[in-house]
DOTORNU-90649 format. One record per residue (C-alpha): residue number from 0; chain; x, y, z negated. Coordinates in nm, 4 decimals. Layout:
REC   i ch       px       py       pz
REC NUM  A        X        Y        Z
...
end
This chain:
REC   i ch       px       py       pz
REC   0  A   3.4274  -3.6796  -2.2778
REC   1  A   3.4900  -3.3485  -2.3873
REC   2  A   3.7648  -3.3885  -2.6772
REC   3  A   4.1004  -3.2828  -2.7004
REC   4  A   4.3533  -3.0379  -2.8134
REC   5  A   4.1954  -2.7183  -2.6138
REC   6  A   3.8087  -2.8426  -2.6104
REC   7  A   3.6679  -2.6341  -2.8689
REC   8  A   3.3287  -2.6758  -2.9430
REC   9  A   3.1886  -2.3914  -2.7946
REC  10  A   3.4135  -2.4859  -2.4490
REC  11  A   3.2760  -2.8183  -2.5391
REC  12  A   2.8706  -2.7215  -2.5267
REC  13  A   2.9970  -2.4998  -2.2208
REC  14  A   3.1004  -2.7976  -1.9947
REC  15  A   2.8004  -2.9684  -2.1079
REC  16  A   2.5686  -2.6869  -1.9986
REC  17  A   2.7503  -2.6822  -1.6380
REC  18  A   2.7799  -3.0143  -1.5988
REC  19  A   2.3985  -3.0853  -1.5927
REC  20  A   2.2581  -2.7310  -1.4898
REC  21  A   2.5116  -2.7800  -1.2098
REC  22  A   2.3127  -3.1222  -1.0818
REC  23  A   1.9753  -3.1380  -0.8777
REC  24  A   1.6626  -3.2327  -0.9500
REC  25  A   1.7208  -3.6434  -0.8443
REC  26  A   2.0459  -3.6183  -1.0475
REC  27  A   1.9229  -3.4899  -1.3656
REC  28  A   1.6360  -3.7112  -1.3222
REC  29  A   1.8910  -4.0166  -1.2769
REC  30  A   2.1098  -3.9018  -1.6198
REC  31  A   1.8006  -3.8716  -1.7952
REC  32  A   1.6967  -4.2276  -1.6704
REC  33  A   2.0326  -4.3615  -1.7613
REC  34  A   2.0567  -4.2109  -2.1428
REC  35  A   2.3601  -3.9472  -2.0621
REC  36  A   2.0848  -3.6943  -2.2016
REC  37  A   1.7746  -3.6541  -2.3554
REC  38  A   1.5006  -3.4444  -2.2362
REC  39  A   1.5162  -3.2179  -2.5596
REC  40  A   1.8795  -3.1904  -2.4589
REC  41  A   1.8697  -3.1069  -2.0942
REC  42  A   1.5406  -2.8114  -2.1973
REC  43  A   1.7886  -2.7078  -2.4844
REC  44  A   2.0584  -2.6299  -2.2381
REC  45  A   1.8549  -2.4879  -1.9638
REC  46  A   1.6901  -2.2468  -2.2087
REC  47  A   2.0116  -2.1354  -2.3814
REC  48  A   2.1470  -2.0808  -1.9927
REC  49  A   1.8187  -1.8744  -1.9250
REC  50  A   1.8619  -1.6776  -2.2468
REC  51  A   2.1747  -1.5631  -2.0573
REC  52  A   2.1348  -1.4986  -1.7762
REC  53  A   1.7422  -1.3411  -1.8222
REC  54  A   1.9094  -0.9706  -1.8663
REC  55  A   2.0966  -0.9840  -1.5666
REC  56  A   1.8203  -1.1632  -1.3160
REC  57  A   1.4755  -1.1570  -1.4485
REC  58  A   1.3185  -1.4725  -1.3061
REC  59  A   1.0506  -1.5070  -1.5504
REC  60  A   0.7029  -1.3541  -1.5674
REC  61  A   0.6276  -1.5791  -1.8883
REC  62  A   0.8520  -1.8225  -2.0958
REC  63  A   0.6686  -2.1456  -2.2335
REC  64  A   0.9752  -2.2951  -2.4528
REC  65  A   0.7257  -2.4016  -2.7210
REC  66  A   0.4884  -2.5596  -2.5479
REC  67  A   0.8159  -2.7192  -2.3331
REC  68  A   0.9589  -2.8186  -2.6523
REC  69  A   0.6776  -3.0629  -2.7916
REC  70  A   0.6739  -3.1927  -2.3598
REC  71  A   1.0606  -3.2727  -2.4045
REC  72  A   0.9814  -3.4641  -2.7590
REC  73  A   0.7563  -3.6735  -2.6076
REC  74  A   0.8779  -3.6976  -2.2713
REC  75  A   1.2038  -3.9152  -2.4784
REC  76  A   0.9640  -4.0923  -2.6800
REC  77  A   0.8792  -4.2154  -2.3312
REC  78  A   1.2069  -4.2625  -2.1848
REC  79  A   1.2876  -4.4512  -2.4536
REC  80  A   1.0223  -4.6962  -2.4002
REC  81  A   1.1275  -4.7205  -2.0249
REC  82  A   0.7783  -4.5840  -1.9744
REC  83  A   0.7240  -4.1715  -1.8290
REC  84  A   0.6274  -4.0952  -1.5167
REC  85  A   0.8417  -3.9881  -1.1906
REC  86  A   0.9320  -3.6555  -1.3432
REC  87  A   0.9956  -3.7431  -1.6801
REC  88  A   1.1869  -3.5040  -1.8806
REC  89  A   1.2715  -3.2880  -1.6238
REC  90  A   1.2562  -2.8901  -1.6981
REC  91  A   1.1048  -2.6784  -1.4467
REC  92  A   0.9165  -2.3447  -1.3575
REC  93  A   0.5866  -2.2629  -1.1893
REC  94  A   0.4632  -1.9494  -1.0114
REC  95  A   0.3172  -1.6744  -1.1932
REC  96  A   0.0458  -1.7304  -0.9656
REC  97  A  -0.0156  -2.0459  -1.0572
REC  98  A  -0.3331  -2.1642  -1.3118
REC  99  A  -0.1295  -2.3319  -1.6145
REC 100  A  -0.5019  -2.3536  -1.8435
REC 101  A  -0.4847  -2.1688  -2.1421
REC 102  A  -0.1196  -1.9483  -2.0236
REC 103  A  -0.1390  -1.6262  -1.9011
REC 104  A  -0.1478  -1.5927  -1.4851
REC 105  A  -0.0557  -1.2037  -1.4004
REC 106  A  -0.0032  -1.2611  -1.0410
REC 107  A   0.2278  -0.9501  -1.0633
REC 108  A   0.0089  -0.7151  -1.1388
REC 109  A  -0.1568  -0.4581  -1.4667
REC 110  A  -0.5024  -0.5412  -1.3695
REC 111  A  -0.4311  -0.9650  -1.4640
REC 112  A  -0.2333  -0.8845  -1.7536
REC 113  A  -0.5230  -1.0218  -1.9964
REC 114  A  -0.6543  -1.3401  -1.7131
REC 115  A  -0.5937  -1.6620  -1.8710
REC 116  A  -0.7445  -1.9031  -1.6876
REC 117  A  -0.9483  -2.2228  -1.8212
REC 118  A  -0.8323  -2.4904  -1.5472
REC 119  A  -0.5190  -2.5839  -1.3676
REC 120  A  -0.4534  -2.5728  -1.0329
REC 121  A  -0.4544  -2.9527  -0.9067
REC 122  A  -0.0690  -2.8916  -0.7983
REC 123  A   0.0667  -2.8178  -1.1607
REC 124  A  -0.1537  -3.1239  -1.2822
REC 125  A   0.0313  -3.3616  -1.0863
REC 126  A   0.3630  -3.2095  -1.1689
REC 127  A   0.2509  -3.2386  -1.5698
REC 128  A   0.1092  -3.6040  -1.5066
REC 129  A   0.4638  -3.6900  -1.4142
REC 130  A   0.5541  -3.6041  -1.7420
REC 131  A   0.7666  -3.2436  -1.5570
REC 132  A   0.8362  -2.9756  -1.8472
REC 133  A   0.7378  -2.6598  -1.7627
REC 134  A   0.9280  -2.4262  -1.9557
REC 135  A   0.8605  -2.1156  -1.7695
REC 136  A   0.6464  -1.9266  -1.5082
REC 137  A   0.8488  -1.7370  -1.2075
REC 138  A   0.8357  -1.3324  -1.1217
REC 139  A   0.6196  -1.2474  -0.8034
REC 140  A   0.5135  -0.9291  -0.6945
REC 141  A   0.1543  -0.7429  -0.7595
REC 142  A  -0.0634  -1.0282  -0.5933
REC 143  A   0.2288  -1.1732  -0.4283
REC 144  A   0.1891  -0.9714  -0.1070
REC 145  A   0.5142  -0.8528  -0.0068
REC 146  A   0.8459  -1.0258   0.0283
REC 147  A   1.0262  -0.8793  -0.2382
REC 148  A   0.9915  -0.9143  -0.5978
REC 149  A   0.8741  -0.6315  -0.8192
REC 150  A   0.6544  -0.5391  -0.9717
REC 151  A   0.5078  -0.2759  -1.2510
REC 152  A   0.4435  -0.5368  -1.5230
REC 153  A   0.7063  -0.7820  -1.4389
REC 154  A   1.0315  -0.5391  -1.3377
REC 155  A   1.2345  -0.6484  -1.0231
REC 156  A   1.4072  -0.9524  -1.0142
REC 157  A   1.7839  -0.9915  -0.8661
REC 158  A   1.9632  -1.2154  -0.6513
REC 159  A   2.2167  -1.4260  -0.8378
REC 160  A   2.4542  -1.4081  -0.5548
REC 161  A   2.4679  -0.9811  -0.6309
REC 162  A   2.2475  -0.8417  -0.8778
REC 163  A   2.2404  -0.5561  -0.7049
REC 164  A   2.0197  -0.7158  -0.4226
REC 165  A   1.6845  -0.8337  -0.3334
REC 166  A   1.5997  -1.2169  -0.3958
REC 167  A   1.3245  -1.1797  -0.1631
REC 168  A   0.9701  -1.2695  -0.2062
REC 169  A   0.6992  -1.3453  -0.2913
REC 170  A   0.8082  -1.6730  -0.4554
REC 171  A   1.1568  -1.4600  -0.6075
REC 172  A   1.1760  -1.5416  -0.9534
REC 173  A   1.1190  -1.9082  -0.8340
REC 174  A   1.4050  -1.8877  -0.5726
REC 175  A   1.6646  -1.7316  -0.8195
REC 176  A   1.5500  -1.9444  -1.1400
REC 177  A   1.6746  -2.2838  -0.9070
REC 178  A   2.0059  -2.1014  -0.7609
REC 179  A   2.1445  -2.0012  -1.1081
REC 180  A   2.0773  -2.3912  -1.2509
REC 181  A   1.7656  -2.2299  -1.4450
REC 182  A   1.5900  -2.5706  -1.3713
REC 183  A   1.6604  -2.7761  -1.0460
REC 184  A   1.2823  -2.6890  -0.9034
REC 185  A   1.0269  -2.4439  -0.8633
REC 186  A   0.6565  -2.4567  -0.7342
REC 187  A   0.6244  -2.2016  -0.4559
REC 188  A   0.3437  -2.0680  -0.2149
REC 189  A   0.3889  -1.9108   0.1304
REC 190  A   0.1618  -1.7525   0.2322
REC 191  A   0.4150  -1.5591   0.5103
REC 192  A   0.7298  -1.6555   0.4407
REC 193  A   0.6991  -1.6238   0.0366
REC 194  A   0.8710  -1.9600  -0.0034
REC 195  A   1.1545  -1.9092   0.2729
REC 196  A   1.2236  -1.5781   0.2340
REC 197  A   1.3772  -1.6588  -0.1365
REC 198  A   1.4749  -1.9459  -0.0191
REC 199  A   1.6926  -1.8188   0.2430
REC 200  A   1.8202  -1.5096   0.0558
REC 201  A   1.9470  -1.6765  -0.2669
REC 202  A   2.0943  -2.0103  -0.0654
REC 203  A   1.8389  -2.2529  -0.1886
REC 204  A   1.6294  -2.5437   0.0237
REC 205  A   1.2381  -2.3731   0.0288
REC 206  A   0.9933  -2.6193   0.1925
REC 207  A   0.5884  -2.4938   0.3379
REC 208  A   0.4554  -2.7768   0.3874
REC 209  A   0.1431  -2.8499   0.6520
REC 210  A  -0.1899  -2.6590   0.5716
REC 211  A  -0.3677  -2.8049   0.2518
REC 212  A  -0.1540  -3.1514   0.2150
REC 213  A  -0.0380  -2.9849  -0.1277
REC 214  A  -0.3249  -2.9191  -0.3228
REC 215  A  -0.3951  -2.5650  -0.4105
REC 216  A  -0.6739  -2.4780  -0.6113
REC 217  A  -0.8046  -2.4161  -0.8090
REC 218  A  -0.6622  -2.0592  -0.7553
REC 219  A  -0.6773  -1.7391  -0.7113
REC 220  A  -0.9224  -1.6848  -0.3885
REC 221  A  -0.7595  -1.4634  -0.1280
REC 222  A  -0.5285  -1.5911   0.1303
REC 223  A  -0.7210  -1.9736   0.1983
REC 224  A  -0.6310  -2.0094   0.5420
REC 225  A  -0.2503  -1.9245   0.5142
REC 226  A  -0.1258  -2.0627   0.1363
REC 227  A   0.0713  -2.3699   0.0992
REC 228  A   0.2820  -2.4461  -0.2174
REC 229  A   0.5679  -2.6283  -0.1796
REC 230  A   0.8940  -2.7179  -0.3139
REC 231  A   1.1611  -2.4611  -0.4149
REC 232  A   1.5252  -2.6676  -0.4687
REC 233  A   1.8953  -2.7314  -0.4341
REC 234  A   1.8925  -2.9538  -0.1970
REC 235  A   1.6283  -3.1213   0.0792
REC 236  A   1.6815  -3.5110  -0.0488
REC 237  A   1.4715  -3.3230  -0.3639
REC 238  A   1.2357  -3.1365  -0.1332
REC 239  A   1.0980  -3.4671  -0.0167
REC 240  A   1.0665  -3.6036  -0.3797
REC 241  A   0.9101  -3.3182  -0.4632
REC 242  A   0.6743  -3.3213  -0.1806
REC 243  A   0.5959  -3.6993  -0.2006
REC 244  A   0.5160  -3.6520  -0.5239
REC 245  A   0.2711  -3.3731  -0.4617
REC 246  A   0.1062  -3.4188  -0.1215
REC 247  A  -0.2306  -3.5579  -0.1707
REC 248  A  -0.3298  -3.5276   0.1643
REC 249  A  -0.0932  -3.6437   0.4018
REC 250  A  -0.1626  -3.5914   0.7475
REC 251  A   0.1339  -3.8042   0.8713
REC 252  A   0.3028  -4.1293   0.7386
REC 253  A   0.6595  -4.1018   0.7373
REC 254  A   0.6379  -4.2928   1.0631
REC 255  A   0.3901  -4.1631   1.2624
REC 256  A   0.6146  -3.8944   1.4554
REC 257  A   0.9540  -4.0078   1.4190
REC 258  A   1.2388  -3.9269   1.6305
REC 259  A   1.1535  -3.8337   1.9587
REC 260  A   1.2718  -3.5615   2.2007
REC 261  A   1.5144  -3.3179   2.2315
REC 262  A   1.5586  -3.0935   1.8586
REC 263  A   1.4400  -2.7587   2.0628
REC 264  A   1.6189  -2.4254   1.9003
REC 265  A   1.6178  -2.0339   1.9237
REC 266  A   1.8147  -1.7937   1.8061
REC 267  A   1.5493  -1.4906   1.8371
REC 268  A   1.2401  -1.6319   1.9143
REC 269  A   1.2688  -1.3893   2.2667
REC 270  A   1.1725  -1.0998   2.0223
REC 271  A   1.2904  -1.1375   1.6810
REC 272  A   1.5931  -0.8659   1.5288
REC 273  A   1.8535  -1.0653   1.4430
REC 274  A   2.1733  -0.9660   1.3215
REC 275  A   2.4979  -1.0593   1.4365
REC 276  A   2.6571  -1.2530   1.1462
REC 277  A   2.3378  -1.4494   1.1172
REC 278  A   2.3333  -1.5245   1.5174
REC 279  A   2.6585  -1.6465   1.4991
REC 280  A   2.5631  -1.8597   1.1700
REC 281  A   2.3615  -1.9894   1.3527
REC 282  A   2.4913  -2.0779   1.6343
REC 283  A   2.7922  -2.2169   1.4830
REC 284  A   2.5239  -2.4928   1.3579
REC 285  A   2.4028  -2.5795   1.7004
REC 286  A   2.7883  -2.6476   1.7873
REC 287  A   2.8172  -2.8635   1.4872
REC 288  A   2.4801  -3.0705   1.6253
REC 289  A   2.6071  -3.1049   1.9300
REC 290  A   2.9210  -3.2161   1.8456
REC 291  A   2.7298  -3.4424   1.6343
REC 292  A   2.5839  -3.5810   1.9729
REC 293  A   2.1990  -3.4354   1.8889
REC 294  A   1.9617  -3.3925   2.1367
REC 295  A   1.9000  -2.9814   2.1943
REC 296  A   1.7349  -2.8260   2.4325
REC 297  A   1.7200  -2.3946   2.3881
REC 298  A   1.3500  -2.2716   2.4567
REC 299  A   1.0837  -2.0784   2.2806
REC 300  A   0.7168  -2.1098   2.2585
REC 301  A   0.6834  -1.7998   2.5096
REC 302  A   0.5143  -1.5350   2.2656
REC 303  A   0.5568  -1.2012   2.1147
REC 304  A   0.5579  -1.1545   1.7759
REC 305  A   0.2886  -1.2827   1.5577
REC 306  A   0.2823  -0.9948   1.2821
REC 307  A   0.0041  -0.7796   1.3695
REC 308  A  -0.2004  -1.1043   1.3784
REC 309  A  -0.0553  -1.2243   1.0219
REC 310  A  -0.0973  -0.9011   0.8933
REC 311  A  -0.4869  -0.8054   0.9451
REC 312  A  -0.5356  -1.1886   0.8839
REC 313  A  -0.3578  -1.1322   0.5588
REC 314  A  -0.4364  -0.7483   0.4989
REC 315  A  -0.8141  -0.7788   0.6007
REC 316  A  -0.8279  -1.1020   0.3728
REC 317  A  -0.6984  -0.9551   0.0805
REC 318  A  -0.8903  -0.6114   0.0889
REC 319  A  -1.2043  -0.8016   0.0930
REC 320  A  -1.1676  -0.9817  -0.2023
REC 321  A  -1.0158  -0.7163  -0.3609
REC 322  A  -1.3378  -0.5255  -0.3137
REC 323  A  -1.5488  -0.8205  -0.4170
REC 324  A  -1.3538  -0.8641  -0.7583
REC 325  A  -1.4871  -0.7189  -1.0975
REC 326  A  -1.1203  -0.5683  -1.1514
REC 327  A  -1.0520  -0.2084  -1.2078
REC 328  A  -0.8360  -0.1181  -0.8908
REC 329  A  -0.7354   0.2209  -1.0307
REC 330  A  -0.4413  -0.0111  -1.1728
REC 331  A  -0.2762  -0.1521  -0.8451
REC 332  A   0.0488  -0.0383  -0.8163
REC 333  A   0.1856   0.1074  -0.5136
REC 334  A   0.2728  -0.1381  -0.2788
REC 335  A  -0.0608  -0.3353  -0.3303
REC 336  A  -0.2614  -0.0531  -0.2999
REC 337  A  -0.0906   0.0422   0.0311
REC 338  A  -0.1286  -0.3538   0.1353
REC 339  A  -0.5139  -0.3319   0.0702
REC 340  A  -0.5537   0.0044   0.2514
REC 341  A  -0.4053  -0.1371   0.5594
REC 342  A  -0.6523  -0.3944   0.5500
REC 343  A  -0.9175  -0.1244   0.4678
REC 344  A  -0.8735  -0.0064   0.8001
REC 345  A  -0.9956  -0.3124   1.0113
REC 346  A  -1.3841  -0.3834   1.0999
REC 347  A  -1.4651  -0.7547   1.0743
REC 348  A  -1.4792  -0.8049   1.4537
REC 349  A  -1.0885  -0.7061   1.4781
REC 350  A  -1.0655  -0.9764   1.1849
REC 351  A  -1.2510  -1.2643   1.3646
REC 352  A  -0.9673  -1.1269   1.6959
REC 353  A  -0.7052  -1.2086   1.4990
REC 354  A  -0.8476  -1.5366   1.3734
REC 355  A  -0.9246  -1.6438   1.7904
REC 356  A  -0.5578  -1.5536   1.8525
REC 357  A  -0.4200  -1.7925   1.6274
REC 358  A  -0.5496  -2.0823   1.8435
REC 359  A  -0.3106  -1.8803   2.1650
REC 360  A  -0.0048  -1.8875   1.9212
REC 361  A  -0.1172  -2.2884   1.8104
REC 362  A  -0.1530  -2.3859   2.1895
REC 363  A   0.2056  -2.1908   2.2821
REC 364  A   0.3595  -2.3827   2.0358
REC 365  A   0.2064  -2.7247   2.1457
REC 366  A   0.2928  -2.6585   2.4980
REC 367  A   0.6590  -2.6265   2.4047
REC 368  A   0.6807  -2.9508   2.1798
REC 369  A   0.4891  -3.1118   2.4764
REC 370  A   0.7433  -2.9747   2.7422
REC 371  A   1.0143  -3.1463   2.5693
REC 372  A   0.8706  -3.4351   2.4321
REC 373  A   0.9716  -3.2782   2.1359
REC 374  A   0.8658  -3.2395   1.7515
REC 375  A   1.1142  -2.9602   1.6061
REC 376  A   1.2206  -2.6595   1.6711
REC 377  A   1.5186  -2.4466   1.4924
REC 378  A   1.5502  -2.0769   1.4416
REC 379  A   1.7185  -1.8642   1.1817
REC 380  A   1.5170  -1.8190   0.8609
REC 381  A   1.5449  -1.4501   0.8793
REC 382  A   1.7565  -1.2078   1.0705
REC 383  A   1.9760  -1.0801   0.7997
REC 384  A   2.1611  -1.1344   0.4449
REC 385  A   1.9587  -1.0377   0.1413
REC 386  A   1.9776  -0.6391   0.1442
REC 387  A   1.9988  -0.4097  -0.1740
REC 388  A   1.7169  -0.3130  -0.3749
REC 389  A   1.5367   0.0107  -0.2982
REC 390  A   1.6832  -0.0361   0.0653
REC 391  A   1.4016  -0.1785   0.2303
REC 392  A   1.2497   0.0280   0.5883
REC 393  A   0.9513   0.0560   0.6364
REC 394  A   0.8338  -0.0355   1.0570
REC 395  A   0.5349   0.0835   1.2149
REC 396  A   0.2980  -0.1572   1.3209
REC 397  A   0.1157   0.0734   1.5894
REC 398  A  -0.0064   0.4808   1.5790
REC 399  A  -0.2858   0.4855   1.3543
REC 400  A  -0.2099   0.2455   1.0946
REC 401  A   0.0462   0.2523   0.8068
REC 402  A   0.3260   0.1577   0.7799
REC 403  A   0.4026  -0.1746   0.6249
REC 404  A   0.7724  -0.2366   0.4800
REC 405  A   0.8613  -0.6003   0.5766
REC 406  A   0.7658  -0.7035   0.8893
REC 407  A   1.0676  -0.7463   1.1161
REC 408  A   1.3036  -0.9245   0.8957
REC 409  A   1.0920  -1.1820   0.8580
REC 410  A   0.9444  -1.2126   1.2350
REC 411  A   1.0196  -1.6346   1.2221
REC 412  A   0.7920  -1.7335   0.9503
REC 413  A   0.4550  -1.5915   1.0558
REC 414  A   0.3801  -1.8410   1.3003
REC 415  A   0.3942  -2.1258   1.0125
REC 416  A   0.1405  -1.9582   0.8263
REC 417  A  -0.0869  -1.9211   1.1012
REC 418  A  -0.1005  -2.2434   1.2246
REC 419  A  -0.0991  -2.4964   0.9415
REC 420  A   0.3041  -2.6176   1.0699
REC 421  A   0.5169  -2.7267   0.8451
REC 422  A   0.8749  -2.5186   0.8109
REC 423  A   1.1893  -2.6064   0.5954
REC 424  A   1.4403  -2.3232   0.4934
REC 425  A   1.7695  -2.4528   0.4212
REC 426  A   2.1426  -2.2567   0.3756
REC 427  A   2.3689  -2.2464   0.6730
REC 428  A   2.6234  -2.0597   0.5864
REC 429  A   2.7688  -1.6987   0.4643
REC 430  A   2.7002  -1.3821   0.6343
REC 431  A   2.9514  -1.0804   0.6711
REC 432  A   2.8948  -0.9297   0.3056
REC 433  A   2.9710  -1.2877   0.1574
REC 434  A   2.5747  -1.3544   0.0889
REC 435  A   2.3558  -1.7028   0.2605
REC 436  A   2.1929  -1.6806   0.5567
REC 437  A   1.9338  -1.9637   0.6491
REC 438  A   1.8316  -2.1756   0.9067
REC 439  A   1.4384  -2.2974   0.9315
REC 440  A   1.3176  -2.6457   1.0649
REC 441  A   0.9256  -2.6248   1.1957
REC 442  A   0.7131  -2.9061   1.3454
REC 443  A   0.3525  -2.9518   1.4831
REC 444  A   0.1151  -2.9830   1.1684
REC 445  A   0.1425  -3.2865   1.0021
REC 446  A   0.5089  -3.3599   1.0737
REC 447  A   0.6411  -3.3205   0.7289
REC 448  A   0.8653  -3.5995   0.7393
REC 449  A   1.0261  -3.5452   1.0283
REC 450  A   1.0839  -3.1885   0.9197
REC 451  A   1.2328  -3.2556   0.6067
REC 452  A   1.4126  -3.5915   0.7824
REC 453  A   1.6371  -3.3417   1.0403
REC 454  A   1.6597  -3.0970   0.7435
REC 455  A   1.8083  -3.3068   0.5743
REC 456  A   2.0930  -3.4232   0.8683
REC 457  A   2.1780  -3.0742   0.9451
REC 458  A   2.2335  -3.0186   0.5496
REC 459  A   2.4801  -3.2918   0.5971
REC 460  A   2.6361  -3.1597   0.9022
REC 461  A   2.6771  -2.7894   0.7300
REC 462  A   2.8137  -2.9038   0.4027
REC 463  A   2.6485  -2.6408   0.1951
REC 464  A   2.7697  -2.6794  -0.2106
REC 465  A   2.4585  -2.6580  -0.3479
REC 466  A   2.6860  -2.5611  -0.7088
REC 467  A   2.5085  -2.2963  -0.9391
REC 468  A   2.5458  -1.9027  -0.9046
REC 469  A   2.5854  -1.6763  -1.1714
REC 470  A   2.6465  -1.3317  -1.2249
REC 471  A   2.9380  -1.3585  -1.4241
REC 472  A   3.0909  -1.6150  -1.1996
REC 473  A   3.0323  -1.4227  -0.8580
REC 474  A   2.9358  -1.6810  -0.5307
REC 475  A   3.1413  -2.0069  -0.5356
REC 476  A   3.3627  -2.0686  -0.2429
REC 477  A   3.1240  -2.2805   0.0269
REC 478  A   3.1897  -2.4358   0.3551
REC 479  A   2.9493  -2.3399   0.6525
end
């Protein structure tokens, strides 16, 4: 395929690399199906394309290319049979986070650095069962707490679209391992945006799913009431494989909400900063939906913002445990030890006041759907293009707390987190400095489906090349 008079060999292995890295998760899974490539192939590629690009980006806490290497030997013995699982052969990463048994699980952070834990978390199982390689766990933060990705025993991890920028956070390394072809998907958790931040930053599909329909634990134990993993891909057709695969509790049949009601969308929420290259992004896509004769009606579920209730829900949460664990917290690093002083500061009685208001911002939101007869609602993922590193402002929440560095940025994913919905980041388009901005699809809890289903028409409608990005090729030209 690759022969002739200028195809050296090293152009030759070259094409090869990009011609698979460049594919999603469903196609790689289909060329691996069809005997265009082996599994030991398609690993061998994707590591010698990590090996690469690892200087420039950082995406990995921990590289597993042994263990990956006996997985893609037996994952063809398989294959060959016409035997595997769903997943066979396929090369991809986990979370730091994430219990692999036996692997080291940091979370980020000086004080995990020797933790290997003796289970795995239910999530990874099923990904492993499918015969998945995982060949590599992802860069998060110290505990994953904040929506950027560095830490002290990790380093910071870059954007592919600009090294010189943030990827976002908490689920970074995940978000630019996937956008630079460093395997087609990545198992996230979002706890407050940590999947869709990324996501949206690095111009990837990021998917939450409802409260607890991806299993979890077993796990690490702060943050119960707000985690969901979900997938972290190039496209959303793979976001629902992904999630099918994965979902052992599902609340809702593909069926049971369908299509019904106007698609309700906001551009700001009533309250949210957005910036202007993003706002017209965005609406841009709501003229390409109507065009496309979709049913919108503009609205909002009538609240403020959500993040002083997401943040001593998450602060308070955190500080607790953090007390209640046998680890030496002389080691935190900055940024968690300022995240678990803010939660210092709260009594448990202005905890349980923050847990009461999440039923108001649950009951706003059902009022809207039920207004319209409606099940989704669009807003921008966040209100601005990734930003450099270092550059980050900190916002004060009120006058005798501290300050806390990533709050208004992100004002459209709290509400997810807080109330079990399901929300969908996917790319819409280029902001002024050339970087992705993101739109996000949410729905009542337990309408995955239908989430994912109008996801995946408005991804048709933009026209977003989901092509790899690498720092020595710059950000390939992409229609919005």
């Amino acid at each position: 395929m690759f022969s002739g008079p200028g195809a050296t060999p090293a152009l030759a292995w070259l094409l090869i690399i990009l011609e698979y890295l460049n594919k999603t998760a469903s196609q790689q899974l289909e060329a691996l199906r069809g005997g265009e490539i082996s599994a030991v192939e398609l690993l061998e590629q994707t590591i010698a394309r990590a090996e690469k690009l690892i200087p420039d980006l950082n995406p990995f806490a921990l590289t597993l290319y042994g263990r990956a290497r006996q997985a893609a030997q037996e994952a063809d013995k398989k294959l060959a049979a016409g035997s595997g699982g769903k997943l066979c052969g396929l090369p991809i990463t986990i979370k730091d986070s994430q219990f692999l048994a036996g692997y080291a699980c940091a979370n980020g952070s000086h004080i995990l650095r020797d933790f290997i834990p003796n289970e795995t978390c239910r999530a990874v199982e099923i990904l492993e069962q499918e015969d998945a390689i995982i060949f590599a766990k992802t860069t998060c933060p110290e505990f994953s707490l904040t929506g950027v990705t560095h830490s002290e025993i990790s380093g910071l991890t870059s954007n592919p679209w600009d090294i010189e920028r943030t990827c976002g956070g908490s689920s970074g390394g995940a978000a630019t391992a996937v956008a630079a072809g460093l395997g087609a998907f990545s198992l996230g958790g979002d706890g407050g945006g940590s999947i869709r931040i990324p996501a949206g930053f690095c111009g990837i599909v990021g998917f939450k799913p409802s409260f607890g329909v991806i299993p979890r634990e077993p796990c690490f134990p702060s943050w119960q009431s707000i985690v969901s993993y979900g997938p972290m891909t190039r496209g959303v057709a793979d976001a629902r494989l992904f999630f099918e695969i994965l979902a052992e509790r599902h609340q809702a049949g593909p069926g049971k909400f369908g299509t019904k009601g106007p698609i309700i969308f906001s551009e700001d929420l009533g309250f949210a900063p957005v910036n202007q290259d993003v706002r017209e992004a965005f609406r841009k896509v709501i003229a390409l939906m109507s065009d496309a004769d979709f049913d919108l009606v503009e609205d909002n579920p009538g609240l403020s913002s959500s993040v002083i209730t997401w943040a001593v829900t998450a602060c308070y949460d955190a500080a607790e445990h953090a007390k209640g664990s046998a680890y030496n917290l002389d080691y935190l690093g900055e940024v968690a030890r300022g995240f678990i002083d803010f939660g210092d500061q709260f009594s448990e009685e202005e905890f349980e006041q923050a847990q009461a208001h999440r039923n108001v911002i649950r009951t706003h939101y059902a009022e809207m759907f039920e207004r319209h007869g409606s099940c989704i609602l669009i807003t921008p993922t966040l209100g601005c293009e990734a930003f450099p590193h270092g550059s980050i402002h900190p916002h004060k929440i009120d006058d005798t707390h501290i300050e806390l560095p990533w709050l208004d940025w992100a004002s459209f994913l709290y509400d997810a987190n807080l109330v079990g919905m399901p929300a969908c980041a996917i790319p819409m388009g280029l902001g002024d400095e050339g970087l992705p901005v993101s739109l996000q699809i949410l729905g009542p809890e337990g309408s995955d489906y239908e989430v994912l289903r109008v996801a995946a028409a408005i991804e048709k409608l933009v026209g977003w090349d989901n092509s790899i990005v690498t720092p020595e090729s710059g950000p390939l030209d992409r229609t919005a």
